[in-house]
C-alpha positions, 0 to 999 in steps of 0.5 A: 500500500505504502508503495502504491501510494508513494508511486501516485505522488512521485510524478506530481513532484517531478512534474512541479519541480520541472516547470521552467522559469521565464526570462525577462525577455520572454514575459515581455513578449507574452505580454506585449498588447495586441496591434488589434487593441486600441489604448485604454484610455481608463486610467485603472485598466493596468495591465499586471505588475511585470514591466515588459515591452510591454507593459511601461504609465498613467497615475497610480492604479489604486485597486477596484476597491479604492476610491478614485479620490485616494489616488497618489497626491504627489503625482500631476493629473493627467488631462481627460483622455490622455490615458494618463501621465505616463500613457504615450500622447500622441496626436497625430494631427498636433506638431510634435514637440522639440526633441531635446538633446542639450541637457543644460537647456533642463531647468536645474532640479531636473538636471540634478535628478538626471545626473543622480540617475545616470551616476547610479547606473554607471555605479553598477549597484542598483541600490545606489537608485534608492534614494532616488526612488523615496518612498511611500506617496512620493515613490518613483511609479515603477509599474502600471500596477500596485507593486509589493514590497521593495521597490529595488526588489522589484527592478532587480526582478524585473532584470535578467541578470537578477542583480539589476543590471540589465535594468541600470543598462536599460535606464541609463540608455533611456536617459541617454536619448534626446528628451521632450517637454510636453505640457508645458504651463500645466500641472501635468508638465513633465521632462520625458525620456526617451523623446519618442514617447511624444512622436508619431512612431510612423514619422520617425526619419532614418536618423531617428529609427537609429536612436528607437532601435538602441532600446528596441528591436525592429520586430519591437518597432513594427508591433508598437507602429501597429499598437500606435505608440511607444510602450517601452521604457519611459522615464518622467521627471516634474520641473521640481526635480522629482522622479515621477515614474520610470515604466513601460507598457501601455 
């Protein structure tokens, strides 16, 4: 009897404990959104807390449960219909703004908090990005999503290497391309790296597709032509200096 029994359990523990593990890179393409689908443009409708190609913005979700009103304060609203602070907005029928490469033209707090980012990973230790990402409802958006437990955790599980730097690589190379400056006067301005965030990806010139395919293959390129927008990674800085969100998706 013992040895019937151990015979019906030995296979559901192998079976287990053969499930294979995904890689970065594979979740993000799992998750990219289908060409089909237009953006949400519900604030709350994120997708799930991995940060794929996508998955990078929008204010915080706060759970089906939470009010509306109990969104994060520190964070600026986003214009109706925008899809959120950290969603693409791309109008195509509106001039797209300036591409940026000239740093010193930033006003100075976001040139610090730049700086802050970019010496920190080429330090090559991504906890050199946790005072830079605070805590509590000032805390850099890291995911379209609520997000449990340590932030910096977090982002080393979101890195192939598991120690953050793929990450670190992924973030200095996003602060490394030119930059935009959209809404400007408001309170949703922001400072936004990479500058295809804010341009018609199908108006991209050659010189411009060189810089997108340092952070994107073209496989990559042609499902996000489709979708509409660039979702990769998107770092958001408020004129104040303050890290506002560092996500990919839609």
């Amino acid at each position: 009897m013992w040895i019937a029994a151990f015979c019906l359990v030995l296979p559901v523990g192998l079976c287990l404990a053969s499930t294979p593990s995904h890689a970065l890179s594979e979740i993000q393409r799992q998750d990219l959104p289908s060409p089909v689908r237009p953006p949400a443009n519900d604030d709350t409708a994120a997708p799930d807390t991995t940060v794929p190609i996508p998955d990078p913005l929008g204010t915080k979700p706060s759970g089906n449960s939470q009010p509306a009103d109990d969104k994060n304060k520190s964070e600026p609203d986003a214009p109706p219909g925008s899809g959120g602070v950290t969603s693409p907005r791309v109008d195509p029928d509106a001039p797209p703004p300036a591409v940026v490469y000239d740093l010193d033209k930033l006003p100075e707090p976001v040139k610090r908090m730049h700086g802050l980012i970019i010496e920190a990973c080429k330090s090559g230790d991504i906890e050199k990005l946790r005072s830079l990402v605070g805590s509590g409802d000032s805390m850099t958006q890291l995911s379209l999503g609520d997000i449990d437990g340590d932030p910096i955790t977090f982002l080393k599980g979101l890195s192939g290497d598991g120690d953050g730097q793929e990450i670190l690589a992924i973030l200095e190379e996003v602060l490394s391309a030119g930059y935009v400056h959209v809404d400007t006067g408001t309170p949703q301005e922001l400072y936004v790296w990479p500058y295809f965030f804010a341009l018609p990806l199908d108006k991209l010139d050659p010189k411009q597709r060189v810089e997108l395919f340092k952070l994107v293959t073209a496989s990559d390129y042609d499902d996000m032509k489709q979708f509409g927008a660039y979702i990769f990674y998107r770092v958001g800085i408020t004129p104040t200096g303050q890290w506002l969100f560092f996500v990919a998706g839609d």
